[in-house]
C-alpha positions in Angstrom: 251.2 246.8 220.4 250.7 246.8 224.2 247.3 244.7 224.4 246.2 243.0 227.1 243.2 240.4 227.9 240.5 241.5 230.6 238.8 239.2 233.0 236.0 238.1 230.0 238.5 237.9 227.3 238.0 241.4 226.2 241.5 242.6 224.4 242.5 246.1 226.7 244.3 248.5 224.2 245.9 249.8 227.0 248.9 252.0 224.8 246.3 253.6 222.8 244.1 254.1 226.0 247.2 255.9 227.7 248.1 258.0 224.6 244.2 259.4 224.3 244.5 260.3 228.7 247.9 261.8 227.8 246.1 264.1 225.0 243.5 264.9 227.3 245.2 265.7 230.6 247.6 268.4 228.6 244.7 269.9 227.4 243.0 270.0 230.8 246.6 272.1 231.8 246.3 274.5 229.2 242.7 275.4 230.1 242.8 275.0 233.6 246.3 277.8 233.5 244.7 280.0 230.7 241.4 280.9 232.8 243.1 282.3 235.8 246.0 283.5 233.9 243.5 286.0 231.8 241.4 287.2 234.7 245.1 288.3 236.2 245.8 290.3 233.9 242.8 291.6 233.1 242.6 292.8 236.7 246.0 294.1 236.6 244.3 296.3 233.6 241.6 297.7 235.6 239.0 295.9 233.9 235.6 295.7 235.8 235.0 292.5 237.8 231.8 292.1 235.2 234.1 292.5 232.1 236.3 289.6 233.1 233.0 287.8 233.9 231.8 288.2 230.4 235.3 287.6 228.8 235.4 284.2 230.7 232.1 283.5 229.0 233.0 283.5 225.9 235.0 280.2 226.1 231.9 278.3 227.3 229.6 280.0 224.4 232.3 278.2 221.8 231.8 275.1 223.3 228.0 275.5 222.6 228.2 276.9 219.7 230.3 274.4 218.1 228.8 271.4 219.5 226.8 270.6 216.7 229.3 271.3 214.6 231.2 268.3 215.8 229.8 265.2 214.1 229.9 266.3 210.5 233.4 267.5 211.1 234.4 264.4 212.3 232.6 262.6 209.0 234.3 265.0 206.8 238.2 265.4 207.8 238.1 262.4 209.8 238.1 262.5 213.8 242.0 262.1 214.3 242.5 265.1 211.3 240.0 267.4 213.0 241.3 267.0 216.2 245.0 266.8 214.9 244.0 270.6 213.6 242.1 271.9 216.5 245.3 271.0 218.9 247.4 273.3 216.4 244.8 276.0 216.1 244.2 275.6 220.1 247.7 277.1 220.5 248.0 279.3 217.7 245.0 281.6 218.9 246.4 281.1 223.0 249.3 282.9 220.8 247.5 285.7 219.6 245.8 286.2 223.0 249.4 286.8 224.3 250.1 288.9 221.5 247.1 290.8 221.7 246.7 291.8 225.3 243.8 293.9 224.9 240.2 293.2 226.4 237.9 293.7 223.3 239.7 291.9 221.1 240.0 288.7 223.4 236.3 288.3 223.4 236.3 287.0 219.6 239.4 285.2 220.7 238.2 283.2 224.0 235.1 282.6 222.0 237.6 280.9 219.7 239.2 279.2 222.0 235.7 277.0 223.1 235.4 276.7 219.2 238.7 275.2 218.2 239.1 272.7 222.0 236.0 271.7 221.9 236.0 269.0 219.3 239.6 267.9 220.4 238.1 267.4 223.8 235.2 265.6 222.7 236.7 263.4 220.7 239.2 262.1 222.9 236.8 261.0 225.5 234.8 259.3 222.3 237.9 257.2 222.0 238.2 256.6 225.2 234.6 255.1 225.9 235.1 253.3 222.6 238.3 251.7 223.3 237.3 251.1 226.8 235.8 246.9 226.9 232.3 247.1 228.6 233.9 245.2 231.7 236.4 247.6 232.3 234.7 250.7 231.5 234.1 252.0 234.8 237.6 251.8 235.9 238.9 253.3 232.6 236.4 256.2 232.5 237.1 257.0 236.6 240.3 257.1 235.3 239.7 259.6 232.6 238.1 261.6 234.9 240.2 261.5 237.8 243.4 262.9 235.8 240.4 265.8 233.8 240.1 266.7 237.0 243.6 266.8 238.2 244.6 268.2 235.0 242.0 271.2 235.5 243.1 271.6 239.3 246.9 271.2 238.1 246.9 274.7 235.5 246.9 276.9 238.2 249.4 275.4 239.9 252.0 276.4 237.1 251.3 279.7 237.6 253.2 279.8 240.5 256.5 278.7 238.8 255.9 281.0 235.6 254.2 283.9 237.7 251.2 285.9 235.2 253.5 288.1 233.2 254.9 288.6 230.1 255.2 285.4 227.5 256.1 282.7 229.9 253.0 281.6 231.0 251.2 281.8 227.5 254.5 279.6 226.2 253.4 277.0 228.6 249.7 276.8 227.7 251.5 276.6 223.6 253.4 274.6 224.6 250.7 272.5 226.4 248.4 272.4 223.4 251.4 271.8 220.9 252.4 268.6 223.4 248.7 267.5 223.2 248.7 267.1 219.7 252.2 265.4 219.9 250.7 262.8 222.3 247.5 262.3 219.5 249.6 261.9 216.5 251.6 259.1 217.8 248.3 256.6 218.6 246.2 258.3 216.2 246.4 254.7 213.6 245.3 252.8 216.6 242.6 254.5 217.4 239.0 252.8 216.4 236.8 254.7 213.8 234.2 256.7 215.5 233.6 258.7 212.1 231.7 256.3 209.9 230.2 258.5 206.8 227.1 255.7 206.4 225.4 257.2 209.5 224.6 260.7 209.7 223.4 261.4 213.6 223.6 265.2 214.2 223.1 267.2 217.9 219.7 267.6 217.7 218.5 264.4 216.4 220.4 262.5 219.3 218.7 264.9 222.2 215.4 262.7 222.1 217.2 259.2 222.4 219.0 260.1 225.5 217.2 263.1 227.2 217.2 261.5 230.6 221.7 260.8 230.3 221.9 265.1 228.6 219.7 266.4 232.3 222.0 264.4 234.0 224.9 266.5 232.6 223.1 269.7 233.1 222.5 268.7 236.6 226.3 268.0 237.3 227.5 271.0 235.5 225.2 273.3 237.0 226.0 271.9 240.2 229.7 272.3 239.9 229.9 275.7 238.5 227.4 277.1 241.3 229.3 275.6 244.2 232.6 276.7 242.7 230.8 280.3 242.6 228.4 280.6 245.2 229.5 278.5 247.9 232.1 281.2 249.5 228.9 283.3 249.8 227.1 281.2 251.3 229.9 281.4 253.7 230.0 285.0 254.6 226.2 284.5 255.7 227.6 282.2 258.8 230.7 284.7 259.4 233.2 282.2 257.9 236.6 283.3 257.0 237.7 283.0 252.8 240.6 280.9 254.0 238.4 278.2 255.4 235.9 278.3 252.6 238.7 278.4 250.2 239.7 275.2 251.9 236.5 273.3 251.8 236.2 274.3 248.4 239.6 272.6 248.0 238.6 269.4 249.9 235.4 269.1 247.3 237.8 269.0 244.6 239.8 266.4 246.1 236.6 264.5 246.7 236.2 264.8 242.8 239.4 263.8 242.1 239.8 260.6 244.1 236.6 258.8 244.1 236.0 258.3 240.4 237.8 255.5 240.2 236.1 253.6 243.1 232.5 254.9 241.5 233.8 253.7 238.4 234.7 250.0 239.6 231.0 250.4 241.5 229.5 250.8 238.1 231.2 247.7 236.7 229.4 245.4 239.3 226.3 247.2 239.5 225.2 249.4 236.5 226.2 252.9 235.9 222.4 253.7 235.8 222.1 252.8 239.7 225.4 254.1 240.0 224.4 257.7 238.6 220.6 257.3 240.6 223.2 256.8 244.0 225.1 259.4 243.5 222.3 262.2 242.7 220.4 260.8 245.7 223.5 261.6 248.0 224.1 264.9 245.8 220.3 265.8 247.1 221.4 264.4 250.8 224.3 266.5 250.8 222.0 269.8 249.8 219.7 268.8 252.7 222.7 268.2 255.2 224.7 271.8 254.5 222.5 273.9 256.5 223.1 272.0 259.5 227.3 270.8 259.1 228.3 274.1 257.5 229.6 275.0 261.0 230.7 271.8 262.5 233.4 269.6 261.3 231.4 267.0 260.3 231.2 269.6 256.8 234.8 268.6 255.8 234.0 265.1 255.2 230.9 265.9 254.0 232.0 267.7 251.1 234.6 265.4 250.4 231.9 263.0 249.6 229.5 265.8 247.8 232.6 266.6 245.2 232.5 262.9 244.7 228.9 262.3 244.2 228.2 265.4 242.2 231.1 264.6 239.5 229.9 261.3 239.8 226.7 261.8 237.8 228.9 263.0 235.3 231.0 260.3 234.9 228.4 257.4 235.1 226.6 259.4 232.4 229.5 258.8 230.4 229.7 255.5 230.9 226.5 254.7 230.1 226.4 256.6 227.0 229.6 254.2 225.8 227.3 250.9 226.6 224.1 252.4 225.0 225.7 253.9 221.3 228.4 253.5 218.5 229.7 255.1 216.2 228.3 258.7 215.0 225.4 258.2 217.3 228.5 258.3 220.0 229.8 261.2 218.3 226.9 263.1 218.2 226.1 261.9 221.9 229.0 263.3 223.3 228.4 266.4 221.5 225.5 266.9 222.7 226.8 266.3 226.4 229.2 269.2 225.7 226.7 271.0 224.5 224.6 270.5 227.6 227.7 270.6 230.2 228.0 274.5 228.7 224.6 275.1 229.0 224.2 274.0 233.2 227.2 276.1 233.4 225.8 279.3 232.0 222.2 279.1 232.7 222.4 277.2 236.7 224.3 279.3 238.4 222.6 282.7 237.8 219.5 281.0 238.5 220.8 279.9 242.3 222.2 283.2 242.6 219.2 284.7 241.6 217.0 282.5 244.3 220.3 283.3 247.1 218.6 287.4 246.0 215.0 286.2 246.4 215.5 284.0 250.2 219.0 284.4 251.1 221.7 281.9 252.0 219.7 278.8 251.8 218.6 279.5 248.1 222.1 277.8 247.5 221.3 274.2 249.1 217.5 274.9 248.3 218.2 275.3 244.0 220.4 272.6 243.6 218.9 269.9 245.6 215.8 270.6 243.8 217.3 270.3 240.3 218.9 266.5 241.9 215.8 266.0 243.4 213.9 266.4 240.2 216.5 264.6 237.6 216.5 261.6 240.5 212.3 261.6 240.5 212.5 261.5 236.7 215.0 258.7 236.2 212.7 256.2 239.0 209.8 257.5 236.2 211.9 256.2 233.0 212.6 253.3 235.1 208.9 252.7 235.8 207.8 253.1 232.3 210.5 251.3 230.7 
């Protein structure tokens, strides 16, 4: 077995570490080509923009809705059988959503999409914080992260060698989903039992031990799903053009994607509690700061760093939720983080478009720092009262 010893002694599972990322980042493909592959051709149906808006939805409702479903699957069939299955139902209904091709019945399939990914992505990322040794977690979850992200940012990208019609792209997303489970079965026996039946911690019960870690994801997902939305309109208010928009939007991504690993690394020699107070501090900064760089070029770096910090939260949430539980109080924990990340997704960005309505433009910068603002004033409180 490829072990290795860390700094303190800890033994690094490194292969089985690998094989989980592996799992994880084909997955990330898959969804990340299946979302833009759909609206295509939905649009190529004539399908209303809000149609294709509500369609998308569905996939994030299945995440929520599953959540708490999570745990006691993973007591029941075991976490590697559960998620063994959901990769093989993953691609059997992106198969039937090729088959199909027809707007009303993808809605019960999308929705089933977030159902059967959910707890195949959840659970890999349990492994992951459990196999990661506390002094290497940072790197090993900025890791993780880094190639989620890539992984996301990388599905589009095979559209452009498959183009958006006919089977081929849906045979790569099979494909994709097939290859995942592939990559699970063959580190499956070395992965550490997260599953144990003697504790029974379900979604809800785990919400009041870690309230403060579960705002923190709503933060970061509301923040990321508004700025992928809104930020182009906040654009048009200063005149600028979609390619240069497009292209910020671009460089936030790539801020996302190459400073996890240094946040993680910060985390190891500070904590990932100061870690995650830093980074929603210079997430607020960043809010305060758009106003006045949008038209300058000082904006590029800017939101270089903002895609950093913003993702940021998220990952140093995660990493603190591997040093504070075990077990099915992990399980349910991460869950419930799923649970939440669909939740900041659906419910944040309506609300900042909604306040963009009420005062314009600056309702973008204005909603979102204030949700930082608020999640960094509550975690100096905790700190206080702890």
């Amino acid at each position: 077995m490829a072990l290795a010893k860390s700094e303190t002694g800890e033994t690094v599972q490194w292969a089985a570490i690998t094989g989980v990322i592996a799992t994880v980042s084909v997955f990330a493909i898959a969804q990340g080509l299946s979302y833009p592959l759909l609206s295509f051709i939905l649009q190529r149906q004539g399908v209303s923009p809000v149609v294709i808006g509500l369609s998308a939805a569905m996939t994030p409702v299945g995440f929520i809705l599953s959540s708490p479903l999570i745990p006691g699957l993973a007591r029941r069939f075991g976490a590697g059988r559960t998620a063994l299955i959901c990769a093989g139902l993953s691609a059997l209904v992106l198969a039937l959503i090729g088959w199909t091709q027809d707007v009303y019945l993808w809605f019960p399939l999308r929705f089933l999409v977030g159902v059967v990914t959910n707890p195949l992505y959840v659970l890999s990322e349990i492994w992951v914080i459990a196999l990661a040794p506390p002094s290497r977690r940072g790197r090993v979850m900025g890791i993780y992260s880094t190639i989620i992200s890539a992984g996301f940012a990388a599905g589009p990208l095979c559209l452009l060698a498959v183009g958006t019609e006919g089977w081929p792209p849906f045979l790569v997303g099979i494909f994709a989903f097939l290859f995942c489970g592939a990559c699970l079965a063959v580190v499956v026996k070395r992965l550490p039992r997260v599953d144990e039946a003697g504790e029974k911690v379900s979604v809800l019960g785990f919400m009041p031990l870690a309230w403060l870690l579960l705002s923190a994801v709503v933060a970061a997902a509301g923040f990321e799903q508004s700025v992928l939305a809104l930020l182009p309109v906040y654009g048009t208010h200063f005149d600028i053009p979609e390619t240069r928009m497009s292209a910020l939007l671009s460089t936030m991504i790539a801020g996302n994607i190459a400073m996890q690993v240094p946040l993680g690394l910060l985390a190891e020699r500070l904590t990932a509690r100061l870690v995650r107070f830093g980074c929603v501090s210079v997430t607020v900064l960043g809010c305060a700061l758009l106003p006045a760089l949008i038209e300058t070029p000082l904006i590029w770096p800017c939101v270089f760093i903002w895609g950093a910090v913003s993702y940021g939260i998220y990952t140093m949430s995660i990493i603190e939720l591997g040093a504070r539980f075990t077990g099915s109080a992990l399980v349910a924990g991460n869950a419930s983080f799923s649970l939440m990340w669909g939740v900041g997704g659906i419910l944040v960005p309506p609300l900042t478009g909604g306040v963009m309505d009420l005062i314009g433009a600056a309702g973008l910068p204005v909603t979102l720092g204030a949700i930082c603002a608020a999640l960094a004033v509550a975690t100096v409180i905790r700190r206080r009262v702890m």
